[in-house]
C-alpha positions as CSV (number, residue, x, y, z in Angstrom):
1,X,22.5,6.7,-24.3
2,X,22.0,8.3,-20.7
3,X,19.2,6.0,-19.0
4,X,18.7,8.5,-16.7
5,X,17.7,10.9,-19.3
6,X,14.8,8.7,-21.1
7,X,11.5,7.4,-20.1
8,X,10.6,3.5,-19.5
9,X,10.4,3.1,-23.5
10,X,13.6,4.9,-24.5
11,X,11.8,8.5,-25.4
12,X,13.6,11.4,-23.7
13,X,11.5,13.5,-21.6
14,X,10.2,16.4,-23.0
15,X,10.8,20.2,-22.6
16,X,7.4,20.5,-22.0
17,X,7.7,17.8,-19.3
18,X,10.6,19.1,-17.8
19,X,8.5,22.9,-17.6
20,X,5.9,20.7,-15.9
21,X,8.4,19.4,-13.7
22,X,9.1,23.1,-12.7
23,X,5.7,23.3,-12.1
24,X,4.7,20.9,-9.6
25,X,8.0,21.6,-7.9
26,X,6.7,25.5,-7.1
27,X,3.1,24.3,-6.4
28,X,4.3,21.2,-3.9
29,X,6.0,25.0,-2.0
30,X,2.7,26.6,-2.3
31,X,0.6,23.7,-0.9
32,X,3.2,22.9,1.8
33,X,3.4,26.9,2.8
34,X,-0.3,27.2,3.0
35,X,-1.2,23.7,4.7
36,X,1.5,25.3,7.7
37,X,-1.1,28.2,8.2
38,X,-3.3,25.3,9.5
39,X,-1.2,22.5,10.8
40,X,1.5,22.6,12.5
41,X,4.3,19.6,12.2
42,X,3.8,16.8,10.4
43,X,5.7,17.8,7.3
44,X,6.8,14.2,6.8
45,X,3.0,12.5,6.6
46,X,2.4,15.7,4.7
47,X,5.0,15.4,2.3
48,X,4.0,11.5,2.1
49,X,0.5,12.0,1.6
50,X,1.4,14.8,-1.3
51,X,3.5,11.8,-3.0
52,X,0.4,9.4,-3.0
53,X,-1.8,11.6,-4.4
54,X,0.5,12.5,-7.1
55,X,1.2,9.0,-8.0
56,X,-2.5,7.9,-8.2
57,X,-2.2,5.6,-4.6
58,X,-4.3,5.8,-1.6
59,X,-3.1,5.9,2.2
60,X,-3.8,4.4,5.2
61,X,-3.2,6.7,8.2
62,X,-2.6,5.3,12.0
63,X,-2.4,7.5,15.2
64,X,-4.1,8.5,18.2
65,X,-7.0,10.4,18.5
66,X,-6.6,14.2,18.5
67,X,-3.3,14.1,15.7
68,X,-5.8,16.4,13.5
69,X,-6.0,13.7,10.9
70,X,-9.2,15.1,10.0
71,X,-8.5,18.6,9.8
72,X,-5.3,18.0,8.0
73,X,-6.8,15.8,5.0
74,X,-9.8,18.3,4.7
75,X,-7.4,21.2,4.5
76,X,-5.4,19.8,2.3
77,X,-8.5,19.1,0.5
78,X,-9.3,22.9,0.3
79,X,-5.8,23.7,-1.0
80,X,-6.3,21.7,-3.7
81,X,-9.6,22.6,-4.5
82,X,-10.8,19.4,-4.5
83,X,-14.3,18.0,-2.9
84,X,-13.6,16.1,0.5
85,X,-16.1,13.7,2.2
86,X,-15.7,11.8,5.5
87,X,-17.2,8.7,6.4
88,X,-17.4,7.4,9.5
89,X,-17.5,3.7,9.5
90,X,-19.1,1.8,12.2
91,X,-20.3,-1.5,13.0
92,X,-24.0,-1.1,11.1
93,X,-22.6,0.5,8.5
94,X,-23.5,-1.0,5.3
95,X,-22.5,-1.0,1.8
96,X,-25.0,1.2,0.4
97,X,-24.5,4.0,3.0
98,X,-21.0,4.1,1.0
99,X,-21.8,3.8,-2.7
100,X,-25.3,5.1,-3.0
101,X,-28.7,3.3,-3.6
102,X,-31.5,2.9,-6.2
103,X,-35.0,4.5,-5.2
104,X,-38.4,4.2,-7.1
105,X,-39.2,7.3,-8.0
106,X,-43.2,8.7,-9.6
107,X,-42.8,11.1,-12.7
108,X,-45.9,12.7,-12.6
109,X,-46.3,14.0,-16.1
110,X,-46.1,10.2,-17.1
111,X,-47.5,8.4,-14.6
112,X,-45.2,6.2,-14.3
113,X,-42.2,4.9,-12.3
114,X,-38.5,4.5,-12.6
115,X,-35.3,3.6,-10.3
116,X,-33.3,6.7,-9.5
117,X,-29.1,6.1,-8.5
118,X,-28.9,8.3,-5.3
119,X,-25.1,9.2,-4.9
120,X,-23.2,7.8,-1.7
121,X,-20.7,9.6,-0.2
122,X,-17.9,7.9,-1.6
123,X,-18.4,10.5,-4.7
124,X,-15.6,12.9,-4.0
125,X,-12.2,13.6,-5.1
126,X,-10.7,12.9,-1.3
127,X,-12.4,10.5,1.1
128,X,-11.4,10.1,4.6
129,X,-12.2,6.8,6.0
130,X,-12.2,7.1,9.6
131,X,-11.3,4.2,11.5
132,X,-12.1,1.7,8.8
133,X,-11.4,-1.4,10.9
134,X,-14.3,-0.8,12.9
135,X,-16.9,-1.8,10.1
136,X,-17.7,-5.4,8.8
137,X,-15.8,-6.9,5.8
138,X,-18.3,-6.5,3.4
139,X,-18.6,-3.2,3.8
140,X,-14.8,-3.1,3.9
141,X,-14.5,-4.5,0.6
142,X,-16.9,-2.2,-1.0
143,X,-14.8,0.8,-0.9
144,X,-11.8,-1.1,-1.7
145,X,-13.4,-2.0,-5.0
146,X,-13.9,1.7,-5.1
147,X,-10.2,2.6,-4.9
148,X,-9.0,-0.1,-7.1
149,X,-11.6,0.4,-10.0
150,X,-12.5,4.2,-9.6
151,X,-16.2,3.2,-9.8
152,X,-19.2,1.7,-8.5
153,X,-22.1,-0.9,-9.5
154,X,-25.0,-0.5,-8.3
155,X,-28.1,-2.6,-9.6
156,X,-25.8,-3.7,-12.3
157,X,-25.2,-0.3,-13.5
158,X,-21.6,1.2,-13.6
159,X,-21.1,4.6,-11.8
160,X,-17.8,6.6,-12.3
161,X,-16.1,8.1,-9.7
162,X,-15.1,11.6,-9.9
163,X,-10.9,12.0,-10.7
164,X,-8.2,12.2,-9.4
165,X,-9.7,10.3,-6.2
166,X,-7.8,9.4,-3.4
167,X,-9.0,7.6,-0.5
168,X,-7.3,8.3,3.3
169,X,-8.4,5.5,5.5
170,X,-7.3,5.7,9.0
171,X,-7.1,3.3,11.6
172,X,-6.9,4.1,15.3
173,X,-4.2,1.7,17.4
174,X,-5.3,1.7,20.9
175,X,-8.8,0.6,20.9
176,X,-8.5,-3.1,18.8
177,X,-11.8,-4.7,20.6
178,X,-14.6,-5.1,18.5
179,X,-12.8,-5.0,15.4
180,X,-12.4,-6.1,11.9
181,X,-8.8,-5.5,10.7
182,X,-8.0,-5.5,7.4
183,X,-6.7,-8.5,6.0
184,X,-3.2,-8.3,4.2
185,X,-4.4,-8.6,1.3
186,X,-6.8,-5.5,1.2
187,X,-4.1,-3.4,2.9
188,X,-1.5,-4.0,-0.3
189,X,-4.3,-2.0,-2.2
190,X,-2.8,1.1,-0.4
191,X,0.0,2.5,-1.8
192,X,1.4,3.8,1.8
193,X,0.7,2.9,5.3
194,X,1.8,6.4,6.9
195,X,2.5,6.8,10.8
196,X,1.2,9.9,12.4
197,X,3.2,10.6,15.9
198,X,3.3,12.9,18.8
199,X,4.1,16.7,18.1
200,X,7.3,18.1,18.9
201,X,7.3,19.9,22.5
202,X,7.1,23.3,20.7
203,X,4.9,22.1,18.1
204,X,2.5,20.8,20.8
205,X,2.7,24.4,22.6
206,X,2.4,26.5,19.2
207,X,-0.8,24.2,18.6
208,X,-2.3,24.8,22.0
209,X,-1.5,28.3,21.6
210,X,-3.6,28.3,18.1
211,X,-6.3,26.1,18.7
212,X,-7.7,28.1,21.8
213,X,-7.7,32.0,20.8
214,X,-9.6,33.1,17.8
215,X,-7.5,32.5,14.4
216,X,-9.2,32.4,11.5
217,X,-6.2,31.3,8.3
218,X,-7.8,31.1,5.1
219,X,-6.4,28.4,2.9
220,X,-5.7,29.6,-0.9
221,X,-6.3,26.9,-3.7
222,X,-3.2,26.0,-5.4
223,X,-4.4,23.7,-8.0
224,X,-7.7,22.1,-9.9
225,X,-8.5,18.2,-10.5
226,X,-7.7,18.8,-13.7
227,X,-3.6,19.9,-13.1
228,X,-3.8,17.4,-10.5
229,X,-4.3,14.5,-13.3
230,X,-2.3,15.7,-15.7
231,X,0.5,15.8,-13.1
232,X,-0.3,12.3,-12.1
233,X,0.0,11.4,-16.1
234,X,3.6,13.6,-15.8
235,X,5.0,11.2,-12.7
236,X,4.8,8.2,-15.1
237,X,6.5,9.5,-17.6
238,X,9.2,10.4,-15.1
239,X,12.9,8.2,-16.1
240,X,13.8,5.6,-14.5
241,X,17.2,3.9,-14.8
242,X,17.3,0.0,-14.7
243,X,19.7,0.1,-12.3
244,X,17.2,2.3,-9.5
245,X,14.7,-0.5,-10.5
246,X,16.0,-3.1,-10.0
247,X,17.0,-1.7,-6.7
248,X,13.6,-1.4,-5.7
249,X,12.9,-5.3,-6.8
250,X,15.9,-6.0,-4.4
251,X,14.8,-4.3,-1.5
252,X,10.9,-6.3,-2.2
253,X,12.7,-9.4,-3.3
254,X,14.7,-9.5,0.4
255,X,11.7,-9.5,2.2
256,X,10.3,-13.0,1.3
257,X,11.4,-15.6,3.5
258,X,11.4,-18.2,0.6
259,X,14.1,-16.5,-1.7
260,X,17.4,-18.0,-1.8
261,X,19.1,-15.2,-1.3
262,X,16.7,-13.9,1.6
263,X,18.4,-12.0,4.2
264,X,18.8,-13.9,7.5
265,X,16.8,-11.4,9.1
266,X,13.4,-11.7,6.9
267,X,13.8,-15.6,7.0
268,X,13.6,-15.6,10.7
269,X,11.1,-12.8,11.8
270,X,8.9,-12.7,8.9
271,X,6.0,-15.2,7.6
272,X,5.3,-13.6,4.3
273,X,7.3,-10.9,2.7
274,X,6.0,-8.2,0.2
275,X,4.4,-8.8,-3.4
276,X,5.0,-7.4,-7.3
277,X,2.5,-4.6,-6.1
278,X,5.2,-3.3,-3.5
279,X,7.9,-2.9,-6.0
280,X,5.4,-1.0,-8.8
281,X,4.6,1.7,-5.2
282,X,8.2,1.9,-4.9
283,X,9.1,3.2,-8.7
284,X,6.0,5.4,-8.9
285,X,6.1,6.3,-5.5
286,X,9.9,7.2,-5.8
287,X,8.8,9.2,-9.1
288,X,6.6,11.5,-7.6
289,X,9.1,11.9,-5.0
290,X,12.0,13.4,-7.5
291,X,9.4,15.6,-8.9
292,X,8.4,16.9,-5.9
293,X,11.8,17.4,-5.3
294,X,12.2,19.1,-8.5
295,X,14.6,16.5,-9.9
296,X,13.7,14.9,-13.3
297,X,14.5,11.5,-12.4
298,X,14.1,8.6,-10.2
299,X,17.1,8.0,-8.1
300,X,18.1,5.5,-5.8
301,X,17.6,7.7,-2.9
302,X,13.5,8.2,-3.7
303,X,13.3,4.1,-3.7
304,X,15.0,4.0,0.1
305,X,13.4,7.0,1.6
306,X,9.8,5.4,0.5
307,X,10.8,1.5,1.8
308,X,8.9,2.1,5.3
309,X,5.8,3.7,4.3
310,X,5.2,1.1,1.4
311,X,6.4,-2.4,3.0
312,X,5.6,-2.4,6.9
313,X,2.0,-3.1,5.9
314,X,3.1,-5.9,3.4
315,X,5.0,-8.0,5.5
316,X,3.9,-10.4,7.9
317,X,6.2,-11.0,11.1
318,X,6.2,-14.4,12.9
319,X,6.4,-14.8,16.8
320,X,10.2,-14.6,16.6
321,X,9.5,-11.4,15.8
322,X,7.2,-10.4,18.9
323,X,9.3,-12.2,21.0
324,X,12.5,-10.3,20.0
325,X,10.8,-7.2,20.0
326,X,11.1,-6.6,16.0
327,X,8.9,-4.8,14.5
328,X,8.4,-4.4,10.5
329,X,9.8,-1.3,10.8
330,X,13.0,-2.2,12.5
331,X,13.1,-4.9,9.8
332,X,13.0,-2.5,6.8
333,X,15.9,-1.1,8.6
334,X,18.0,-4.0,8.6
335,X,17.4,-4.2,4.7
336,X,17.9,-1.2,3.9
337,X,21.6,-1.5,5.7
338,X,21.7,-5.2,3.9
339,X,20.8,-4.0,0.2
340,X,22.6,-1.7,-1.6
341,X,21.6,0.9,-4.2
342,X,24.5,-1.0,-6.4
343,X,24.0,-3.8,-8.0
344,X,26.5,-5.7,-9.4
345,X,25.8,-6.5,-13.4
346,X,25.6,-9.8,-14.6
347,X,28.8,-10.9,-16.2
348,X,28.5,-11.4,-20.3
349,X,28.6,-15.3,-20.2
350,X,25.9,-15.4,-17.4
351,X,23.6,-12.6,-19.5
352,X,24.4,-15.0,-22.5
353,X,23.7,-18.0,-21.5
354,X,20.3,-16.5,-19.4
355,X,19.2,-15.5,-23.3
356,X,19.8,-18.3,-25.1
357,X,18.1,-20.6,-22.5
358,X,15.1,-18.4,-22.3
C-alpha cells in the first residue's frame, strides 16, 4: 500500500477530496491574481500568509513602516469575503477594549436591569494586531487566549468567536523602546513568523507610480467563511508519508541543543531549540502548501520550504550567536544543508528489539 496515497489513518483520499483539491488550487490563482491589482510584490508573504489561513494558524508579521502590511491583510480580507478588524495596541490598552465588556442596561417595559456583552473588536474573521509588542502582557495574553481557544470569557460567560479566524499580529523592528516583547512562549502560538522586506527597484517604482495618480481596482470575492473551513477541514485530511514526517521531527529535533545527535551548530549558537508544536506547523503547514500547489500530498519539499517561517521564532540563540553574527535564520540554513529529506530505516533487529522493550 502506497503511503503517499492514504490519509494519517490508512483511508485513501477521496474523489471528492481530490475535486476539492482542484478547487482550492484554481481559487489560491484567483486570490493571488486579484490581491496583484492592489499590491504589488510580496508574493512570498502572500503565498505564506494564504498557507496559514488555510491550515487554521495565525501569523506574526515584522517590517518597517510603510510595507502596506495593512492594506495587504485588509485586501486580502475583501477577497475573501471575510470581516477584517484592526486594532491598534498601545500602552493603555486594556483587555476589555479587545474582547468586549458587560454594561447594565434598563428594559423599560420591565423595569428592571440586566448586564448586556458589548462585542470587542476581536469579533472578526481576520484581525490585524498592529504592533502588538507595544501593549502590556496582560493585554497581550488576552488575545492569545483568543487565537488559541477561538473564544472569549467575559463575566464568566463563554463567547464564540466567528470562524475561520485568523489573527495577523505585526511587530515593527526599529523602534524596541518602551516595549513589551513577546515572550517565547506566546510567540509558538503562531504558526509563522513571516518577514516582510524592501520592494524590488521596479516594484518600488510601479508602487509609486500607483499610489499617487487616481486608481481605483476593485477586489472580486473569491470565496465565503464557509469554503474557507471546509478547505481548512480538506488540508488535514491531506496524506502524509511517514517518511516526510518524520523528516519534519528531524529538522525540529536538530534544533535542541540537548539531543544527542544535535548538530554542532544548534549546540553552540542556540539556548533552546524548537518544541512538538513546531513539528505539528510543519506537517499542516507543508499540507496546505501541496494543495495550494495542487498536489495531493505532502512531500518533503513543503516540510523544507516552510522550516524558516515556522522555527526562527522558536529558537533561542545564545551570545555565540550575536557575536558570530548568526542569526536563526542563517541557522535554519545550516540544518536544512545538515538534514536530509532521507532517512535511513531502522534495521529489523533494532525495530525488534525497540518493540519488545516497549
Amino acid at each position: 500500500m502506497n503511503n503517499e496515497l492514504m490519509t494519517g489513518d490508512g483511508t485513501p483520499l477521496s474523489s471528492n477530496d481530490s475535486e476539492m483539491v482542484d478547487q482550492l488550487r484554481t481559487a489560491y490563482e484567483t486570490i493571488r491574481s486579484e490581491l496583484r491589482k492592489v499590491i504589488v510584490g510580496q508574493q512570498e508573504v502572500i503565498d505564506q500568509l494564504l498557507i496559514s489561513l488555510f491550515a487554521g494558524g495565525h501569523c506574526m508579521l515584522e517590517g518597517v513602516p510603510g510595507l502596506a502590511k495593512t492594506l495587504m491583510i485588509s485586501t486580502l480580507a475583501e477577497s475573501l469575503g471575510l470581516s477584517f478588524n484592526r486594532i491598534q495596541f498601545t500602552p493603555d490598552l486594556m483587555p476589555s477594549d479587545i474582547t468586549g465588556t458587560e454594561v447594565i442596561q434598563d428594559d423599560r417595559a420591565t423595569g428592571t436591569r440586566e448586564f448586556k456583552f458589548l462585542r470587542g473588536p476581536i469579533f472578526a474573521n481576520i484581525i490585524l494586531a498592529d504592533e502588538i509588542n507595544r501593549t502590556p502582557p496582560k493585554t497581550q495574553a488576552a488575545l492569545l487566549e483568543a487565537m488559541q481557544e477561538r473564544q472569549v470569557t467575559v463575566g464568566g460567560e463563554r463567547h464564540e468567536l466567528p470562524l475561520p479566524f485568523f489573527v495577523l499580529a505585526t511587530q515593527n523592528p526599529i523602534e524596541q523602546e518602551g516595549t513589551y516583547p513577546l515572550p517565547e512562549a506566546q510567540q509558538d502560538r503562531f504558526m509563522f513568523k513571516v518577514f516582510i522586506g524592501y520592494p524590488a527597484y521596479d516594484e518600488e517604482y510601479e508602487i509609486i507610480e500607483k499610489t499617487t495618480a487616481h486608481v481605483d481596482h476593485q477586489v472580486s470575492k473569491t470565496l465565503s467563511g464557509e469554503d474557507i473551513r471546509e478547505f481548512q477541514q480538506l488540508v488535514r485530511r491531506v496524506p502524509a508519508a511517514p517518511d516526510i514526517i518524520r523528516h519534519a521531527l528531524d529538522l525540529v529535533r536538530a534544533t535542541r541543543p540537548n539531543e544527542p545527535h544535535c548538530p554542532d551548530i544548534a549546540r553552540k549558537m542556540l539556548t533552546w531549540g524548537a518544541g512538538p508544536r513546531s513539528a505539528q506547523a510543519l506537517v499542516l503547514g507543508g499540507k496546505a502548501r501541496a494543495v495550494l500547489k495542487g498536489r495531493k500530498h505532502l512531500a518533503a519539499e513543503d516540510i523544507r520550504a516552510l522550516a524558516h517561517p515556522v522555527l526562527r521564532h522558536r529558537i533561542v540563540t545564545n551570545f555565540s550567536a550575536a557575536a558570530e553574527g548568526y542569526t536563526p535564520d542563517r541557522i535554519i540554513d545550516e540544518l536544512l544543508a545538515h538534514v536530509s529529506p532521507t532517512r535511513t530505516p531502522m534495521d529489523d533487529d533494532e525495530q525488534l528489539n525497540k518493540i519488545l522493550s516497549a
